[in-house]
N, C-alpha and C positions, 0 to 999 in steps of 0.2 A: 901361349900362341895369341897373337892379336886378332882382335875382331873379323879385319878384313879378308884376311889369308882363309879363315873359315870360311867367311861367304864366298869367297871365290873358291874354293874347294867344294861349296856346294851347288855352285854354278856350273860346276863340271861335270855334276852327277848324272849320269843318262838315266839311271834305275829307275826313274819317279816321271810318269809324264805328269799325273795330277795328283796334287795333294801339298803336303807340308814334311821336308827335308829338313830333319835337326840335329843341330848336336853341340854339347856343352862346351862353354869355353874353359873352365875350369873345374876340373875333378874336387878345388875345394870349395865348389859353393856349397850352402847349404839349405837349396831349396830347388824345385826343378825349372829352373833359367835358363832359355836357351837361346843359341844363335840360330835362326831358322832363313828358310826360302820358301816362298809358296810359289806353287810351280801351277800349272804353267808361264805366268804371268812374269815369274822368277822377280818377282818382291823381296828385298831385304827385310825383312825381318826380327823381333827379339818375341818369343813364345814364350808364355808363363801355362807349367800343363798345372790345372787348380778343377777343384769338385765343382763340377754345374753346379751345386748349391751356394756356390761364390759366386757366380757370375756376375755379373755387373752389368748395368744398363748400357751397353755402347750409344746408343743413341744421343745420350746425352753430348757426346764427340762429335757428330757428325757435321758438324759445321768446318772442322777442319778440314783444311786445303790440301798442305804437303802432307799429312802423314793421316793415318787412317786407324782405326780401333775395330778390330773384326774378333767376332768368338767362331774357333773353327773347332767341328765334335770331331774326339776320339772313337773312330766305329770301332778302336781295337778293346776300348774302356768305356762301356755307356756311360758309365755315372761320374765321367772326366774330358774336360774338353781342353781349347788351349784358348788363351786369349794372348793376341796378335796387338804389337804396333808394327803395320807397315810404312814402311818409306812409298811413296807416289812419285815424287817429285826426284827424280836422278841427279839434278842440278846440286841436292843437299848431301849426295852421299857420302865426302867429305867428313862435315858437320854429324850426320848419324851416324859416323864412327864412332868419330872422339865423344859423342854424349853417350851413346850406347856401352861405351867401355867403361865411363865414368859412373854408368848407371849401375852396369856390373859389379862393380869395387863399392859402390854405397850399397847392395842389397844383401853380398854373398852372405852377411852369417843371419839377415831371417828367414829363419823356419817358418814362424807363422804364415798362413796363405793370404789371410784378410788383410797382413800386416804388406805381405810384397801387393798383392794386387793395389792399394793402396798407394803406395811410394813408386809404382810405375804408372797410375793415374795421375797424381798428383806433379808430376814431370812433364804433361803433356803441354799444359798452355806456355810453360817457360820457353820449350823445344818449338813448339807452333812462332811464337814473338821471336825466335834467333832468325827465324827464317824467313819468315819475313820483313828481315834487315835484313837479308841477303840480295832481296830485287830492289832496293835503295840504292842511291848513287854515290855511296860511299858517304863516308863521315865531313863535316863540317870542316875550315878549317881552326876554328875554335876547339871543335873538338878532336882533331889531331893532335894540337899543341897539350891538351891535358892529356890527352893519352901520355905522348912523350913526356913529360914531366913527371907523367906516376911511374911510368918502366924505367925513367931516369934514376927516381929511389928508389925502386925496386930495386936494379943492377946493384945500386950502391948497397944495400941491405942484404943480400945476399950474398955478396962478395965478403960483408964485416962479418957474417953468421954463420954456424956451423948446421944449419938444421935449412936448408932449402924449403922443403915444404912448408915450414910453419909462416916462412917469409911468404911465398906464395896466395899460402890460404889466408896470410892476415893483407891480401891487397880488395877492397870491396869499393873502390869505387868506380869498379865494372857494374855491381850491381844498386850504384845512387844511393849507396850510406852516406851518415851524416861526414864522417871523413874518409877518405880515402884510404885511411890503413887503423888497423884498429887490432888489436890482441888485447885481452885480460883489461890492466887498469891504464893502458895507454892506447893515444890514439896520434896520428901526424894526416895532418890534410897540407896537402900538395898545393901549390898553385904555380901556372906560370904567367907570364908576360913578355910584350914585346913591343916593338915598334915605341910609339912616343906615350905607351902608358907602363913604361919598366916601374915607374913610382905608383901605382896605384892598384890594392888588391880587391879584388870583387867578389863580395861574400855574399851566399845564395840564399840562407837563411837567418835568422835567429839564433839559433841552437849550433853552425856549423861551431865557432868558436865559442861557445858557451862548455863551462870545464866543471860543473857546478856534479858532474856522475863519472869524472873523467879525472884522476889523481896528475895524471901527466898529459897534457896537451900539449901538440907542438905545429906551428905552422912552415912547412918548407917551400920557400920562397927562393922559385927557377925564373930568372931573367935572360928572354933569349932573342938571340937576332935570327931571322930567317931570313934563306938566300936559298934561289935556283941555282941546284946542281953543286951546291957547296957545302959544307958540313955534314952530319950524321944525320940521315933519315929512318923516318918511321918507321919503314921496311926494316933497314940496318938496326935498329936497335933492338927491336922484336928477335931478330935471326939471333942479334948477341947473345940476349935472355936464355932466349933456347939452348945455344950451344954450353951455357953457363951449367945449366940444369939437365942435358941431355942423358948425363948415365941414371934419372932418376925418371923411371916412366909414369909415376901417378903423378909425379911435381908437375912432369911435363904435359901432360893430360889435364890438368888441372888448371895450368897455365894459357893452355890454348880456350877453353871452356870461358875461362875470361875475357879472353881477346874476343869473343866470339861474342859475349855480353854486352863488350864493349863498342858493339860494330864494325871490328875488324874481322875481315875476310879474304879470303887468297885472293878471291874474284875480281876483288877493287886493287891489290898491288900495285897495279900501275900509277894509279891517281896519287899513289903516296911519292914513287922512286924519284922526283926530281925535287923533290922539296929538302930540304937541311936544314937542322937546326944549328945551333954553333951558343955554348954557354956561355953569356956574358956577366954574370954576377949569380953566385948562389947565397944565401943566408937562411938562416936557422931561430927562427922567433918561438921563447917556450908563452905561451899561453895562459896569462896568470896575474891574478891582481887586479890590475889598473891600464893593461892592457888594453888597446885601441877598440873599441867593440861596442856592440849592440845584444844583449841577451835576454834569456825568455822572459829573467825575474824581472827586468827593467821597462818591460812596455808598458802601457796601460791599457786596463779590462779593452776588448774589443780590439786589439793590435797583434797584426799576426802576417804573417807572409814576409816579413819584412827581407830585402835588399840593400845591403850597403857596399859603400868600400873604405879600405883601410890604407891610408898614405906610408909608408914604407919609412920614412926618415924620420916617423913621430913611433916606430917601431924599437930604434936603436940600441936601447936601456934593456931590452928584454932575446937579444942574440943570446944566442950559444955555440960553443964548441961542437964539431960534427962528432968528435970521438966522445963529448959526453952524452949527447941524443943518443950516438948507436950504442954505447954502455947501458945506458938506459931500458932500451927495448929487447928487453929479454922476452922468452916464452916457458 
C-alpha cells in the first residue's frame, strides 16, 4: 500500500479527536515504523514507537522550517514514547511522500532502535535542503541543459541494461559527485553544450577527469541546439524516464528522489514546457593517458580549485564506440 493512500485513510478517521493515529505500512518491517497523523492538527506524519531511554534531544532540530521533530508519550506505555517527523509546510507534501517511502525501503530490516532513530535523524537536514529548493525559481538555464544531458544517458543506459535500478542508483550527479555516473571501477561524466561553444568542455575541478582511482573513465559529450517550443523538453524527457521505469516502484522512487536533488519539482513545470532541446552531435571520449587535462598529481604544492576547459577536436584520438562504453558498464 503506498504512503499516501494510508494518510488519507487516516485523515478520514473520526475515532481520535486528539492524539496520534498509526498504522504500519508494511507487515514486513522490522521494527515499529509507522505511518502516522497527529490530530487534531492532522499533521502527516512517520512515528518511530522507541524506549524513552532513547530519546533524543529534539531540540537540537528546532531551527527547522518545513518539518518538525516532536517526542509524543505513550500514556498506554510509560516507559515508550514516539518520536515524530511532522510535515508543517502542505506545499511539500508531494516531496514527503516519495522521501518518506524511500525512508521506509532503507530502514525496514533494522531492528536495532539507536540504529533507526539514528538513520531517521540523520535524513533530516537533506529533507530540510530539498525544500527549500522548492520556494526557488526553478533551476538555471545551465542547469536545465545538464539535467538534460545526464537523463539523456540515463535513457540511453537503461534502455542498453537489463537491471534499471542499478542504472538509476549509479546516476549521482543529482547529488555533486565528482562524475555524474559512477558504479564499481567505472565512472562517465556528462557534459553538454550549445549555442557558439559546441567546441569547448568546461571542467569544474581537478579531479573531475583525473582516472588515477578510476580503471575506466569516460567523458559523454552532448552538443545541443535549443529552440522555443521545438524539440524534446525537459518536462518530456523526465515523463520518458519514468514511463521507461514505471513497472518498477523503488526504481521509480528512487528516480524521482533524484530529480528532487537535482532541483527539479512539479511546481516549476511550466518554466521548463517551452524549451527543447534537439541533439546535434554526440561523442564518446575514454579518459586515459595523454588526454586533454589538468589533474591532481600535476599542480603545484598550493594549487587547488582549479577550472578549465577542454577543446573537443584536440579530443578526437581517444572517441569510442557507443556499443563499447555500454559493453563496458556493467554492475
Amino acid at each position: 500500500m503506498k504512503i499516501d493512500t494510508i494518510w488519507q485513510e487516516l485523515e478520514s478517521d473520526q475515532s481520535m479527536q486528539s492524539g496520534l493515529i498509526y498504522k504500519r505500512l508494511s507487515a514486513e518491517m522490522n521494527n515499529d515504523l509507522y505511518v502516522a497523523l497527529k490530530v487534531p492538527e492532522k499533521l502527516r506524519c512517520i512515528a518511530a514507537h522507541i524506549s524513552k531511554s532513547h530519546e533524543p534531544t529534539v531540540q537540537t532540530w528546532s531551527h527547522l522550517k518545513d518539518i518538525k521533530v516532536e517526542i509524543f508519550n505513550d500514556n498506554k506505555q510509560p516507559d515508550k514514547s514516539f518520536l515524530l517527523i511532522l510535515l508543517l509546510n502542505q506545499i511539500h507534501k508531494d516531496i514527503f511522500s516519495v522521501l518518506c517511502e524511500d525512508l521506509f525501503v532503507q530502514v525496514s530490516q533494522v531492528e536495532n532502535e539507536k540504529d533507526l532513530i539514528k538513520a531517521l535523524l540523520n535524513r533530516l537536514v537533506k529533507w530540510e535542503t530539498l525544500f527549500q529548493s522548492v520556494s526557488q525559481q526553478g533551476m538555471t538555464g545551465e542547469t536545465q541543459r545538464g539535467l538534460y544531458g545526464e537523463l539523456f544517458f540515463l535513457r540511453k543506459f537503461i534502455l542498453k541494461s537489463e537491471n534499471n535500478f542499478n542504472c538509476v542508483n549509479s546516476w549521482l550527479g543529482p547529488s555533486r559527485a565528482l562524475q555524474d555516473f559512477q558504479f564499481g571501477d567505472w565512472a562517465v561524466e556528462v557534459k553538454t553544450t550549445h549555442g557558439n561553444n559546441h567546441q569547448k568542455i568546461h571542467i569544474s575541478s581537478e579531479r573531475q577527469l583525473d582516472d588515477t582511482l578510476i580503471p575506466f573513465l569516460v567523458l559523454y559529450h552532448l552538443s545541443l541546439d535549443i529552440r522555443t517550443n521545438h524539440g524534446e523538453s525537459l518536462n518530456e524527457i523526465v515523463s520518458s524516464v519514468r514511463s521507461i521505469i514505471s513497472s518498477d516502484a523503488n526504481c521509480l522512487n528512487t528516480f524521482r528522489i533524484k530529480l528532487y536533488e537535482a532541483g527539479y519539482f512539479d511546481i516549476h513545470l511550466q518554466l521548463y514546457e517551452n524549451t527543447g532541446y534537439q541533439v546535434r552531435n554526440e561523442v564518446i571520449y575514454r579518459v586515459t593517458g595523454d588526454f586533454p587535462r589538468i589533474i591532481e598529481s600535476s599542480l603545484a604544492q598550493g594549487v587547488g580549485d582549479v577550472k578549465y576547459s577542454v577543446i573537443v577536436t584536440d579530443c578526437t584520438s581517444y572517441s569510442v564506440k557507443e556499443t563499447d562504453l555500454f559493453n563496458r558498464l556493467t554492475f
